[in-house]
N, CA and C atoms of all chains as a GROMACS GRO file, in nm:
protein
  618
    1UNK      N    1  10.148   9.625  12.095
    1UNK     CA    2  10.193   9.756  12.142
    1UNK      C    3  10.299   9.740  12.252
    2UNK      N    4  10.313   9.624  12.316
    2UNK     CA    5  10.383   9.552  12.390
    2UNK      C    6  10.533   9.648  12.391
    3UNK      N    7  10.584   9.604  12.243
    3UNK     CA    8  10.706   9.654  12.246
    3UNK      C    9  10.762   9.752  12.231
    4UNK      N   10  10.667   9.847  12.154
    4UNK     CA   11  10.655   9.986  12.144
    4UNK      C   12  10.679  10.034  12.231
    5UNK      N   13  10.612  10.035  12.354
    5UNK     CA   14  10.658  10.092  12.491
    5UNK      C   15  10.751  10.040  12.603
    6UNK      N   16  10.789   9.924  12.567
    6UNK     CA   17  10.902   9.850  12.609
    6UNK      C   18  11.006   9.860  12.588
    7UNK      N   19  11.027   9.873  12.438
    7UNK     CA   20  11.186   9.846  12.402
    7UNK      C   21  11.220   9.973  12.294
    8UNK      N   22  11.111  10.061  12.254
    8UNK     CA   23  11.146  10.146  12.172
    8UNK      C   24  11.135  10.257  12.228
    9UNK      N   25  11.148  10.283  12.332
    9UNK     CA   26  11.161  10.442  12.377
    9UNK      C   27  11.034  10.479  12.352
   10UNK      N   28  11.056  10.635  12.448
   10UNK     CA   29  10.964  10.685  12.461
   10UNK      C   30  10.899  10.780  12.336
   11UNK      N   31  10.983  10.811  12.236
   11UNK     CA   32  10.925  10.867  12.112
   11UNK      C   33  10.847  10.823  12.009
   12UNK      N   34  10.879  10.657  12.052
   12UNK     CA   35  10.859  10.532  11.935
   12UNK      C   36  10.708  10.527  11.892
   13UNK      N   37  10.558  10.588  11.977
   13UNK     CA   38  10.454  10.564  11.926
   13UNK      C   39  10.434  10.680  11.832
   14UNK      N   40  10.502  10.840  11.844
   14UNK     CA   41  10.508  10.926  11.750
   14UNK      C   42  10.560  10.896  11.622
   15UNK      N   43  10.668  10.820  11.659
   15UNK     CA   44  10.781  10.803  11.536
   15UNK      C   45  10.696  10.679  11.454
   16UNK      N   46  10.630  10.612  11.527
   16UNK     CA   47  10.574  10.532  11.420
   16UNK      C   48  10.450  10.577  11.360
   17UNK      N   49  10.369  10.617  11.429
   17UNK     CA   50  10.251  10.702  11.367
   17UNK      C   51  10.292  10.847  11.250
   18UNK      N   52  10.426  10.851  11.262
   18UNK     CA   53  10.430  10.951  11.144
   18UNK      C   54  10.466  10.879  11.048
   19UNK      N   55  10.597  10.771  11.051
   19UNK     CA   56  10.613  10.689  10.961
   19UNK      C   57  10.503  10.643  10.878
   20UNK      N   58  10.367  10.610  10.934
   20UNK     CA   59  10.261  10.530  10.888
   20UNK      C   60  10.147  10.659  10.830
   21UNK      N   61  10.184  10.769  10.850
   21UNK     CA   62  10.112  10.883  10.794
   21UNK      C   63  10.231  10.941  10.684
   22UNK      N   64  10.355  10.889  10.608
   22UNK     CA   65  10.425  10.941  10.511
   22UNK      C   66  10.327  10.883  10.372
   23UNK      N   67  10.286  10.923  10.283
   23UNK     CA   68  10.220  10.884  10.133
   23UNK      C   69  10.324  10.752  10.106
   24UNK      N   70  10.429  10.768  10.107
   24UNK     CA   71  10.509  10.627  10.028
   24UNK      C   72  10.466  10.522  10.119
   25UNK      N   73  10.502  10.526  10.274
   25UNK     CA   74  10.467  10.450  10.354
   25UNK      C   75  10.332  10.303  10.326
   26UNK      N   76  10.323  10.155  10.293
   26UNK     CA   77  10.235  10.096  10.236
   26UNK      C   78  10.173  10.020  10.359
   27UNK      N   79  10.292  10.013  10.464
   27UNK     CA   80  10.245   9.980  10.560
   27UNK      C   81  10.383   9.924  10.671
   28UNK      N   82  10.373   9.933  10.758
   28UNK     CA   83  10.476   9.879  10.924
   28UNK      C   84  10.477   9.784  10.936
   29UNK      N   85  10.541   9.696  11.026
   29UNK     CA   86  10.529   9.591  11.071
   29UNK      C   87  10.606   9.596  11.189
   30UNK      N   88  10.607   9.540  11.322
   30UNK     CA   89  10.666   9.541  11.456
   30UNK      C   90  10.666   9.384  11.501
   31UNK      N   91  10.787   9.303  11.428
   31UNK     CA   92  10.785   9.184  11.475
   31UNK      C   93  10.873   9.144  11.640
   32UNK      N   94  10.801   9.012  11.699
   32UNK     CA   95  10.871   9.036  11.821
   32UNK      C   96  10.970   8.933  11.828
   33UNK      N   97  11.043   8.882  11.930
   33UNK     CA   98  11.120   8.828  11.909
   33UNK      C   99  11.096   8.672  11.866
   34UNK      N  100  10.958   8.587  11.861
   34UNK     CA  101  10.944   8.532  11.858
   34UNK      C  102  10.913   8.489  11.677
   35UNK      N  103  10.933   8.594  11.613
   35UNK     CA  104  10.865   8.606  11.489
   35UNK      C  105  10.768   8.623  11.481
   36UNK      N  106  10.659   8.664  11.561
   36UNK     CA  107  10.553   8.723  11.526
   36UNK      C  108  10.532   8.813  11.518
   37UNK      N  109  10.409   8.914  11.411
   37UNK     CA  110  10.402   9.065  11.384
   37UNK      C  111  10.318   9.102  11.479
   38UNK      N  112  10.395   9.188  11.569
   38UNK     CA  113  10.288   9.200  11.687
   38UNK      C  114  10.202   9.338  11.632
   39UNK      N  115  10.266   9.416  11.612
   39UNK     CA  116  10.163   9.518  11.592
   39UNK      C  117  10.200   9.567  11.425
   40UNK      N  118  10.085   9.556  11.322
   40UNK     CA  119  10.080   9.611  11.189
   40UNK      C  120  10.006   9.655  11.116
   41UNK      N  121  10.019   9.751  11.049
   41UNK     CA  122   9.935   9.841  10.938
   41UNK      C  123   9.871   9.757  10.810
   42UNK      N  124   9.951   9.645  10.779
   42UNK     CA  125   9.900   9.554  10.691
   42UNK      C  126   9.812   9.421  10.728
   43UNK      N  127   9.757   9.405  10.626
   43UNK     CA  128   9.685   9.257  10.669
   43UNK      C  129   9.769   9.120  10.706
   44UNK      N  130   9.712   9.061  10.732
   44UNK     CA  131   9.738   8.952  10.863
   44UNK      C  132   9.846   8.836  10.765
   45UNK      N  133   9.810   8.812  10.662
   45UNK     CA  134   9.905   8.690  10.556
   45UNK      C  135   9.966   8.797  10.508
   46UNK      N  136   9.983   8.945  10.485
   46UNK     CA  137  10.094   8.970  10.440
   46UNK      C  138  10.249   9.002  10.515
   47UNK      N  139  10.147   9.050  10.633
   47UNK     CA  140  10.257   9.101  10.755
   47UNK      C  141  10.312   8.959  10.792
   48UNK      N  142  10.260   8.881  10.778
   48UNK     CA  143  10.320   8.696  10.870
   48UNK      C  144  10.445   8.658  10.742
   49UNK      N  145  10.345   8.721  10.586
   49UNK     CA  146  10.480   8.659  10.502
   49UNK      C  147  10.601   8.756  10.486
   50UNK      N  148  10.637   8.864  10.506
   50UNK     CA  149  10.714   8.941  10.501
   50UNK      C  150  10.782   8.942  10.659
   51UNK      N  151  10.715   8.905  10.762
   51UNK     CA  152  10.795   8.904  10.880
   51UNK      C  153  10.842   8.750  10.907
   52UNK      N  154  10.853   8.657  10.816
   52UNK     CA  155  10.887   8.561  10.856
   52UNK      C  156  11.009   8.524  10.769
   53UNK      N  157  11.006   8.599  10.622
   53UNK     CA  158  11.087   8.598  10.545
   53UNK      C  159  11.231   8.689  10.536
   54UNK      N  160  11.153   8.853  10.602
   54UNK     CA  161  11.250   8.995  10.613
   54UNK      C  162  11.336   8.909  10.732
   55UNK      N  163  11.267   8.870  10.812
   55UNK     CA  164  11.319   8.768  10.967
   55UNK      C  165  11.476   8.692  10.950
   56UNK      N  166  11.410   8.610  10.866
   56UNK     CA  167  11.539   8.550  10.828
   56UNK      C  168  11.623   8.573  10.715
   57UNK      N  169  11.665   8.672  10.643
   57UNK     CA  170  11.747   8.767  10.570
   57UNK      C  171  11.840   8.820  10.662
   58UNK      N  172  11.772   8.931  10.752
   58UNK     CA  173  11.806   8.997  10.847
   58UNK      C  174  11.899   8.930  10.961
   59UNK      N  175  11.901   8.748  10.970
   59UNK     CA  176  11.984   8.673  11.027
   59UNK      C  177  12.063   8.654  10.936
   60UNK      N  178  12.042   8.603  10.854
   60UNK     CA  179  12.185   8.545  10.769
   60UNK      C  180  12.241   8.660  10.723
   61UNK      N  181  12.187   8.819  10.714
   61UNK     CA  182  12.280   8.928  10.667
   61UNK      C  183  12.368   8.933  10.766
   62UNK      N  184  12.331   8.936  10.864
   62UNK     CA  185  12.416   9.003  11.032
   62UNK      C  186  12.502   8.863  10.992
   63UNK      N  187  12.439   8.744  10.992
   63UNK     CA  188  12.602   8.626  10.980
   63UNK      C  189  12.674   8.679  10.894
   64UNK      N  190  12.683   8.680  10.767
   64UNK     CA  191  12.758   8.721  10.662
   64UNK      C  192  12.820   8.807  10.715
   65UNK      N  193  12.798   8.930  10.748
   65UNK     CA  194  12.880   9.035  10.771
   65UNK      C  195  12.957   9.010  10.904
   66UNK      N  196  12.915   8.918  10.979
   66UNK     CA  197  13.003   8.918  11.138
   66UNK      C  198  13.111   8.792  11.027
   67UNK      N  199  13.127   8.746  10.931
   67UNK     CA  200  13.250   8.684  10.862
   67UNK      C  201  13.312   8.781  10.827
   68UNK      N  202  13.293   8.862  10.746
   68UNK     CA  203  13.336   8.975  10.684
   68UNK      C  204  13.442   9.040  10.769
   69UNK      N  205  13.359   9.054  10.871
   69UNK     CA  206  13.404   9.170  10.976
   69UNK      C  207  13.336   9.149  11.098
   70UNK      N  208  13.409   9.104  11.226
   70UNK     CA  209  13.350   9.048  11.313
   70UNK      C  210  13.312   9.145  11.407
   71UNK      N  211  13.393   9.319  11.333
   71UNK     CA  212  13.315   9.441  11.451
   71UNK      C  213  13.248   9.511  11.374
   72UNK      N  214  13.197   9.446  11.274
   72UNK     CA  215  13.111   9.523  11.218
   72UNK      C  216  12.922   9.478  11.257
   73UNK      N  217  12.830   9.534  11.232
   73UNK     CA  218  12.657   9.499  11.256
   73UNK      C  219  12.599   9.534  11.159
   74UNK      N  220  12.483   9.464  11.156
   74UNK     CA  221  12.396   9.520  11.048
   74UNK      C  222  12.305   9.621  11.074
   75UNK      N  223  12.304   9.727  11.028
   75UNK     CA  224  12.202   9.808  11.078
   75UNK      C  225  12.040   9.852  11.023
   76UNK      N  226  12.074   9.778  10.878
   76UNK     CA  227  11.926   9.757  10.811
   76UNK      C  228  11.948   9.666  10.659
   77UNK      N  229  11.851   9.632  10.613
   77UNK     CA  230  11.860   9.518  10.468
   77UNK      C  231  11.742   9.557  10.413
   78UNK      N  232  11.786   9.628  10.312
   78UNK     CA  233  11.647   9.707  10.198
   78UNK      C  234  11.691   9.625  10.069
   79UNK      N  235  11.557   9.557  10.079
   79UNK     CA  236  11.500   9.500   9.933
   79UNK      C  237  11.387   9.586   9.834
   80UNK      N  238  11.538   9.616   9.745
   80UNK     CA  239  11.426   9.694   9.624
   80UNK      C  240  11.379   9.619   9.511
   81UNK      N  241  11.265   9.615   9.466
   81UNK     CA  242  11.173   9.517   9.409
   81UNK      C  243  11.142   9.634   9.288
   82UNK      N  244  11.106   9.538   9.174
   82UNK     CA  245  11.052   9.677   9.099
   82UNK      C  246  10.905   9.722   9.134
   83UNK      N  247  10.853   9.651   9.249
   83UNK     CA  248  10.678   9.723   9.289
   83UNK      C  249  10.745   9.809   9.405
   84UNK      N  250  10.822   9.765   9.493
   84UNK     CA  251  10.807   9.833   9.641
   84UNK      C  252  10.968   9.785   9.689
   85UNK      N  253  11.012   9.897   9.779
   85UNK     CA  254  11.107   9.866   9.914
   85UNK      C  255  11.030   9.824   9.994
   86UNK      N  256  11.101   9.714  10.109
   86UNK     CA  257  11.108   9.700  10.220
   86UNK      C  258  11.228   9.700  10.307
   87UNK      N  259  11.224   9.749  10.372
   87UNK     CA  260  11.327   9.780  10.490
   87UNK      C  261  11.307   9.766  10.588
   88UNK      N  262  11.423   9.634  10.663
   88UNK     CA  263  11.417   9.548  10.751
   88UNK      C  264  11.514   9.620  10.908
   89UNK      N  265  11.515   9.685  11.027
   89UNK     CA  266  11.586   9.690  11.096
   89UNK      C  267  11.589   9.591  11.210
   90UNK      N  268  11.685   9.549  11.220
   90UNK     CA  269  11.710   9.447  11.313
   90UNK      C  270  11.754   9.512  11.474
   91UNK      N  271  11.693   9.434  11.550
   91UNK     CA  272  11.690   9.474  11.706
   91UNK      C  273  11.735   9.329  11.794
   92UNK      N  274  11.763   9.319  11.905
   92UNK     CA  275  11.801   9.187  11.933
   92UNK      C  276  11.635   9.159  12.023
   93UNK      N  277  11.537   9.270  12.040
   93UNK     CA  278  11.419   9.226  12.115
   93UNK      C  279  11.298   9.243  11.957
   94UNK      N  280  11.340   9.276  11.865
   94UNK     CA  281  11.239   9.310  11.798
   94UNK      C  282  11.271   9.326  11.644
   95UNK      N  283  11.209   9.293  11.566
   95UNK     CA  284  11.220   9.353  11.371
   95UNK      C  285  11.157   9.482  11.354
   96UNK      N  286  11.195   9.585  11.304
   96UNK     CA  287  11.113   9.665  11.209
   96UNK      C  288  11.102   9.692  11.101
   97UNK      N  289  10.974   9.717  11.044
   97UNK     CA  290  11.005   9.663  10.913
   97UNK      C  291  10.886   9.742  10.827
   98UNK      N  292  10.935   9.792  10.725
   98UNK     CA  293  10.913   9.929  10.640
   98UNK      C  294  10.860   9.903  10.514
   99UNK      N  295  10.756   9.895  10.471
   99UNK     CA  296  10.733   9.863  10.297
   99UNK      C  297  10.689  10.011  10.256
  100UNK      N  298  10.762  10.036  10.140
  100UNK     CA  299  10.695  10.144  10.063
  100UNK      C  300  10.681  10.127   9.949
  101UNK      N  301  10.629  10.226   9.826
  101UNK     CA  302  10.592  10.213   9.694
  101UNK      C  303  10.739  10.284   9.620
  102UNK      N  304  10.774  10.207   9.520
  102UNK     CA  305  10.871  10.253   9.490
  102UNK      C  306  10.899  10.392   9.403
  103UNK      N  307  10.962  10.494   9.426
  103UNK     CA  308  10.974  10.624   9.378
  103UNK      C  309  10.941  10.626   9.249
  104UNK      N  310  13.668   8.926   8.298
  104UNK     CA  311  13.587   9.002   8.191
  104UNK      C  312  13.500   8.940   8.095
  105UNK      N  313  13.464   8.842   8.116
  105UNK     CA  314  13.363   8.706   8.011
  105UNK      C  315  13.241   8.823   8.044
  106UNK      N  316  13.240   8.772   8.152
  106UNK     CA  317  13.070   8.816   8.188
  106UNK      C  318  13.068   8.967   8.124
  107UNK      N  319  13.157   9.077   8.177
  107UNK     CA  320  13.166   9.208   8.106
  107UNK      C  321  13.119   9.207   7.994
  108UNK      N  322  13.156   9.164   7.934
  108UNK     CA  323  13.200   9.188   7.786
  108UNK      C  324  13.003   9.067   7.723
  109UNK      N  325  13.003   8.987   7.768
  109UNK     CA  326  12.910   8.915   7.703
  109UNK      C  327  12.755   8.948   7.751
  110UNK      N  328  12.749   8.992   7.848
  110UNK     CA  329  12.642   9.022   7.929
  110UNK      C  330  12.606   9.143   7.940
  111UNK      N  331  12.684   9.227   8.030
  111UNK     CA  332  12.668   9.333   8.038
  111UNK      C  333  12.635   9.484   7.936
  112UNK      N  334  12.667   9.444   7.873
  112UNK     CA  335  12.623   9.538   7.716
  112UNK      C  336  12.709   9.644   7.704
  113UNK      N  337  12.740   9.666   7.587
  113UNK     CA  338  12.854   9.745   7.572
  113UNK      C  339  12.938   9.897   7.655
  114UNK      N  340  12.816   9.942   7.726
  114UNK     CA  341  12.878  10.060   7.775
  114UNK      C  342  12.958   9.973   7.935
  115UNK      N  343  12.957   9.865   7.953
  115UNK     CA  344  12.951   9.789   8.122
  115UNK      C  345  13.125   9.840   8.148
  116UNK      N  346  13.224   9.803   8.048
  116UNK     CA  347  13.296   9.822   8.096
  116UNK      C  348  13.382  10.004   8.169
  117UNK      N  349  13.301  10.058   8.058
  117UNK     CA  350  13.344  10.206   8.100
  117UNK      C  351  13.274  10.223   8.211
  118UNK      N  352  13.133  10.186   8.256
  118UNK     CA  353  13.045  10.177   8.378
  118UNK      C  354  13.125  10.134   8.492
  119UNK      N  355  13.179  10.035   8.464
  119UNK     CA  356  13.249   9.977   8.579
  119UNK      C  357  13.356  10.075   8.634
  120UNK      N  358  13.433  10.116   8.544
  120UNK     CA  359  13.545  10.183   8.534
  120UNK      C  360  13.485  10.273   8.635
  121UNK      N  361  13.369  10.363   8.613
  121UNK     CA  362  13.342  10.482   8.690
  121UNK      C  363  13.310  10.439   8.788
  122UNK      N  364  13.242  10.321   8.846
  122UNK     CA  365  13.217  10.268   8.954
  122UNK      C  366  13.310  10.261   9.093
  123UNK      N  367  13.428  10.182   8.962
  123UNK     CA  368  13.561  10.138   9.088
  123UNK      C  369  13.638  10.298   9.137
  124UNK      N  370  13.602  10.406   9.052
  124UNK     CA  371  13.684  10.481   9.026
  124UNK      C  372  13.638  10.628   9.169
  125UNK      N  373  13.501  10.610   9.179
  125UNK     CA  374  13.416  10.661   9.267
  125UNK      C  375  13.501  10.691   9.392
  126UNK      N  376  13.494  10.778   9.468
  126UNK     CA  377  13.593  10.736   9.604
  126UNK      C  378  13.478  10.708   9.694
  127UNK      N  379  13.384  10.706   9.692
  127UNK     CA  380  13.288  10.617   9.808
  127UNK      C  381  13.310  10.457   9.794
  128UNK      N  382  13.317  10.418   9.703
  128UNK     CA  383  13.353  10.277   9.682
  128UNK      C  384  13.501  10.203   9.716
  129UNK      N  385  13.424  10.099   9.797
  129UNK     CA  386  13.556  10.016   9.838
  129UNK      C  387  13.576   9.885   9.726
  130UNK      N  388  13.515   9.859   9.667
  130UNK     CA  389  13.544   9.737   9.608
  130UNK      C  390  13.405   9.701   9.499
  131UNK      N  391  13.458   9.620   9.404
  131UNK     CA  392  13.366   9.560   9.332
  131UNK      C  393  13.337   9.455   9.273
  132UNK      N  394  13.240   9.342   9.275
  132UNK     CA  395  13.241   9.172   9.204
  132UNK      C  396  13.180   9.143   9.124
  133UNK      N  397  13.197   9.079   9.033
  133UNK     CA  398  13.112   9.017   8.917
  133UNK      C  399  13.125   8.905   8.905
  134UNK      N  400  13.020   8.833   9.012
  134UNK     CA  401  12.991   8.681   9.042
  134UNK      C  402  12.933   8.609   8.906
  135UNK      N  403  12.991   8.524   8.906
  135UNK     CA  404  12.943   8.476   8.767
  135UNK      C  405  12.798   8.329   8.834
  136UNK      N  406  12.733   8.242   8.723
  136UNK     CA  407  12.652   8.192   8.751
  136UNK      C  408  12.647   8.079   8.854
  137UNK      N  409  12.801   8.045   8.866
  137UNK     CA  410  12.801   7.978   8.984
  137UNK      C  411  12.885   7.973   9.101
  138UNK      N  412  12.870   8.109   9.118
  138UNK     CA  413  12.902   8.196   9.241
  138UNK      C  414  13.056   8.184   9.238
  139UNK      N  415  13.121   8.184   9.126
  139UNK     CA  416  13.270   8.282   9.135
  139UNK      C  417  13.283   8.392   9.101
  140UNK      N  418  13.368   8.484   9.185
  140UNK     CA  419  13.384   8.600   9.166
  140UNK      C  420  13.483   8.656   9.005
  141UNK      N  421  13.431   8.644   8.933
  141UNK     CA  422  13.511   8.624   8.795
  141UNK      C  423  13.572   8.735   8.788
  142UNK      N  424  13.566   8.856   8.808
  142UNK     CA  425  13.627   8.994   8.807
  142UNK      C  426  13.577   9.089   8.953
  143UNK      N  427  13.702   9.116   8.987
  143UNK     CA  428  13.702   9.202   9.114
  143UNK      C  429  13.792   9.265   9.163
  144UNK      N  430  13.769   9.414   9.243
  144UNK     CA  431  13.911   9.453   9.270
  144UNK      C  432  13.904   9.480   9.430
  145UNK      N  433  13.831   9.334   9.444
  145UNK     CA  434  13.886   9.334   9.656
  145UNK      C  435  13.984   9.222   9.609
  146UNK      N  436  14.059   9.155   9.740
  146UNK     CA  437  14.131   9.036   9.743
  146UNK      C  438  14.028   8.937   9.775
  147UNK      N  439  14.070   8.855   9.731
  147UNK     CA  440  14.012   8.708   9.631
  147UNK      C  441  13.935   8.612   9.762
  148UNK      N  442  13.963   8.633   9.917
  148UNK     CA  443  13.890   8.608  10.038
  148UNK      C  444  13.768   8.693  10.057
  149UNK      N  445  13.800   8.837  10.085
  149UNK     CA  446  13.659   8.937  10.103
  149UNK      C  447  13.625   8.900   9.977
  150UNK      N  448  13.627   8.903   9.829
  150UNK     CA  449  13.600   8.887   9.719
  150UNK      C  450  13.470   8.736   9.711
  151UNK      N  451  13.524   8.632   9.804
  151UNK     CA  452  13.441   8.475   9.807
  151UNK      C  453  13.368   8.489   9.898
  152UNK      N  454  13.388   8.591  10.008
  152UNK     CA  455  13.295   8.591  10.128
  152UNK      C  456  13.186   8.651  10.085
  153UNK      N  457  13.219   8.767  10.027
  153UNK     CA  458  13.095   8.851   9.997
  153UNK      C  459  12.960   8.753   9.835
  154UNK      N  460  13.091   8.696   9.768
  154UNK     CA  461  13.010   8.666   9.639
  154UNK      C  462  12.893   8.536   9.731
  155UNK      N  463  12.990   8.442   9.785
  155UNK     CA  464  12.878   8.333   9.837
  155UNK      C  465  12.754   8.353   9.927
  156UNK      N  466  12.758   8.478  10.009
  156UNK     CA  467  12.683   8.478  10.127
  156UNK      C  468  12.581   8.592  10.029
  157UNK      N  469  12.616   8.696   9.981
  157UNK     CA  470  12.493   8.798   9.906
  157UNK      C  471  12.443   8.713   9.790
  158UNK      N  472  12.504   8.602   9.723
  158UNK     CA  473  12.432   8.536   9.625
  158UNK      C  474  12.305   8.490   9.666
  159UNK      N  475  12.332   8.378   9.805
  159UNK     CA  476  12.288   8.316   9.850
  159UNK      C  477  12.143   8.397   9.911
  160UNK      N  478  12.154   8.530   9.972
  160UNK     CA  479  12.036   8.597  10.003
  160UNK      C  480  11.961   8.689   9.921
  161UNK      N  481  12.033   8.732   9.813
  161UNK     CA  482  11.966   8.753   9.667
  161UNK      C  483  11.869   8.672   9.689
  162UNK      N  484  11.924   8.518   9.629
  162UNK     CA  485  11.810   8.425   9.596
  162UNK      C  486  11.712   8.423   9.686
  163UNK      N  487  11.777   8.418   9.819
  163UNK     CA  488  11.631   8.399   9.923
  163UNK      C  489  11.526   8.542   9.912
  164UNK      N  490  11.585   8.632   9.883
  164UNK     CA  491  11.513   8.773   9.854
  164UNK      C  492  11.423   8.781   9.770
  165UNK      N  493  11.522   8.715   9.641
  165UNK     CA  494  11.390   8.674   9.574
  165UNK      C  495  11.295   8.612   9.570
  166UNK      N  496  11.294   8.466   9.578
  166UNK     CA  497  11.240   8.401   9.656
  166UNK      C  498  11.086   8.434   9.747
  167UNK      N  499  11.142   8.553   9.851
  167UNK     CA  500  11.037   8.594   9.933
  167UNK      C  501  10.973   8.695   9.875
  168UNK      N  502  11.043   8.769   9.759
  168UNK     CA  503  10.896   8.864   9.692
  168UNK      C  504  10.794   8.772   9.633
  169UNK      N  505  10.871   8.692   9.578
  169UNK     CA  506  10.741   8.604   9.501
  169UNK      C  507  10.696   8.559   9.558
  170UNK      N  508  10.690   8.522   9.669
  170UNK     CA  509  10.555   8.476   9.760
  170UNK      C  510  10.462   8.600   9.845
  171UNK      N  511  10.519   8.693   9.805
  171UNK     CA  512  10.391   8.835   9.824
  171UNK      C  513  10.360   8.875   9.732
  172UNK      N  514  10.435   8.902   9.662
  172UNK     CA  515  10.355   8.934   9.468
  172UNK      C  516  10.448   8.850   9.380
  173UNK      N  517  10.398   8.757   9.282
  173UNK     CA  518  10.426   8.710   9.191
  173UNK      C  519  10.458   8.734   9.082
  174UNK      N  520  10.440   8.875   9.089
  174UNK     CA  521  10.424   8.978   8.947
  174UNK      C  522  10.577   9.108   8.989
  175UNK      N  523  10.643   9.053   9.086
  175UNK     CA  524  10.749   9.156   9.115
  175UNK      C  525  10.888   9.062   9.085
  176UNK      N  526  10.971   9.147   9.099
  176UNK     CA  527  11.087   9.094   9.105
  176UNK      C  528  11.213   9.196   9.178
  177UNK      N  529  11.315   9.116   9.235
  177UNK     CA  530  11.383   9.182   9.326
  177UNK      C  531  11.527   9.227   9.197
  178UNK      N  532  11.511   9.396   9.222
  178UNK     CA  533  11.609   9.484   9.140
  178UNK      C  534  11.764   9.499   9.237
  179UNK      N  535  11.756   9.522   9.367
  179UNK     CA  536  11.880   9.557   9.444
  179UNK      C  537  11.838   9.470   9.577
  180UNK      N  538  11.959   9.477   9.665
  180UNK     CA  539  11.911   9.435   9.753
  180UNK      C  540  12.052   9.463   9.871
  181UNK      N  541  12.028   9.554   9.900
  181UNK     CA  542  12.092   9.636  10.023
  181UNK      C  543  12.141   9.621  10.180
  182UNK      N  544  12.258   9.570  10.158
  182UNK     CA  545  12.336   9.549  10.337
  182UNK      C  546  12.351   9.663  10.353
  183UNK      N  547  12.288   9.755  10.504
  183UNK     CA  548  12.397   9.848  10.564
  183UNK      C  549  12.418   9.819  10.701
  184UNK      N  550  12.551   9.816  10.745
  184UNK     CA  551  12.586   9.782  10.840
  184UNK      C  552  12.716   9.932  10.889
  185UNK      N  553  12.711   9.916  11.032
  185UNK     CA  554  12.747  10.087  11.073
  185UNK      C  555  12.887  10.086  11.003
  186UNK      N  556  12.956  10.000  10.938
  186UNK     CA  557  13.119  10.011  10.890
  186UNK      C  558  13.089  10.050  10.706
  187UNK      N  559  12.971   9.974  10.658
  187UNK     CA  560  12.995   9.985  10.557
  187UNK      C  561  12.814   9.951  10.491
  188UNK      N  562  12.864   9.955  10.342
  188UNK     CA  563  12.725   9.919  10.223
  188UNK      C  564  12.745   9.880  10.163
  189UNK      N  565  12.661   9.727  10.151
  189UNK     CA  566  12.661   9.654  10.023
  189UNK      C  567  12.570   9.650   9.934
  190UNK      N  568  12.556   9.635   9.788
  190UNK     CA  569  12.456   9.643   9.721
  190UNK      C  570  12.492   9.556   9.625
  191UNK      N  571  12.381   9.420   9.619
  191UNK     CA  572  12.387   9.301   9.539
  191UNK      C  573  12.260   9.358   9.407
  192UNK      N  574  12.277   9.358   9.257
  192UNK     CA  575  12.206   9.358   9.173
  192UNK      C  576  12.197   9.178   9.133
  193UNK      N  577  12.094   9.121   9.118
  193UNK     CA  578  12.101   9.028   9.052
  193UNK      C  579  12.056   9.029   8.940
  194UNK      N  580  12.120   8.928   8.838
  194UNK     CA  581  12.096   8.885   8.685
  194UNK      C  582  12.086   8.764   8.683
  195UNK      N  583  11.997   8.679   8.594
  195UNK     CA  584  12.032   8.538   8.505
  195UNK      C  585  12.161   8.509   8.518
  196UNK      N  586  12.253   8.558   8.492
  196UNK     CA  587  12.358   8.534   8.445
  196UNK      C  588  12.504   8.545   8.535
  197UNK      N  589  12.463   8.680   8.633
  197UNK     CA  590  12.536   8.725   8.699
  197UNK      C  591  12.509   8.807   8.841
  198UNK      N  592  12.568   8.814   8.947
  198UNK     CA  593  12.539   8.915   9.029
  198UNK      C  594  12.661   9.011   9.017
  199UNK      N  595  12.597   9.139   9.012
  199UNK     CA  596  12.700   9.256   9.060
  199UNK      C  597  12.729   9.318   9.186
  200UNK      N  598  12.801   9.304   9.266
  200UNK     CA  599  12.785   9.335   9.416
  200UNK      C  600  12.924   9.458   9.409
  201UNK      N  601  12.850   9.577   9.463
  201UNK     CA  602  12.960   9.688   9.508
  201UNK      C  603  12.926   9.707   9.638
  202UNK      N  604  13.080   9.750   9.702
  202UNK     CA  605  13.085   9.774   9.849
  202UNK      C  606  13.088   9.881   9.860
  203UNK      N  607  13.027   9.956   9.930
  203UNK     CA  608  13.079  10.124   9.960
  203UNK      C  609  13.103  10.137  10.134
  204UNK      N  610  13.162  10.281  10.119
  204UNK     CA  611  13.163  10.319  10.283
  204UNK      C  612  13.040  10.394  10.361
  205UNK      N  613  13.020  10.328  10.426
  205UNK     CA  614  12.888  10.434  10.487
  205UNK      C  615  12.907  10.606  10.480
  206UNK      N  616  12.850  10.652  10.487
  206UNK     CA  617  12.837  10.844  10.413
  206UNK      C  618  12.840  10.881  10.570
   0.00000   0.00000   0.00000
């Protein structure tokens, strides 16, 4: 919860508790900078394998694109799967990170 | 047009056509299997930057679904960054990567 109230503003425990009350919503994840999932809705080997993997996507996307375009940022990396999205936002103190069921 | 024409199935090229033709779209590649951009209408630098670096995290994308479900597979897989959007489809055979402008 660390970062929730640290680095995400003051709306951030609403904004995530609604996120995690949407039906598509499968589950959150709040990785910290260290790669660990500090705070999540999912179980413990899934949140570690999706935050260790979304983790490093989310680096090599932001490289790629600082070649591309060195004023450009990444502002999120959604992997659509044919079971589920996940959607990765990148923070320089923190990951967030979004799985849902696919439409 | 190899890949077009052999892969893609007959409606691909009029598809494409409407694709490039879109005005949200900046550009479009058809990376062939070992990551040349065989047909595209960026210049032939953004054209190698984009084919090598989204190939490359395709695979890792994929990659990381199958180690959460084994039974999925990765359909799109989505850069947005505040300048722009990328969207890598992968195939056997080929990746399709279109650029658009952020909305």
């Amino acid at each position: 919860m660390e970062i929730l109230q640290n680095f995400m503003g003051p709306g951030a425990i609403e904004t995530m508790k609604r996120i995690n009350e949407n039906g598509n919503v499968v589950g959150t994840i709040i990785v910290n900078s260290e790669g660990f999932p500090e705070t999540t809705t999912l179980d413990s080997l899934t949140a570690a394998t999706y935050s260790t993997h979304l983790r490093t996507l989310s680096h090599l996307a932001s490289n790629a694109l600082k070649e591309i375009d060195v004023m450009d940022d990444l502002v999120a990396l959604r992997l659509v799967s044919r079971k589920a999205e996940a959607v990765v936002a990148p923070d320089p103190e923190f990951h967030l990170i979004v799985v849902m069921r696919r439409k």
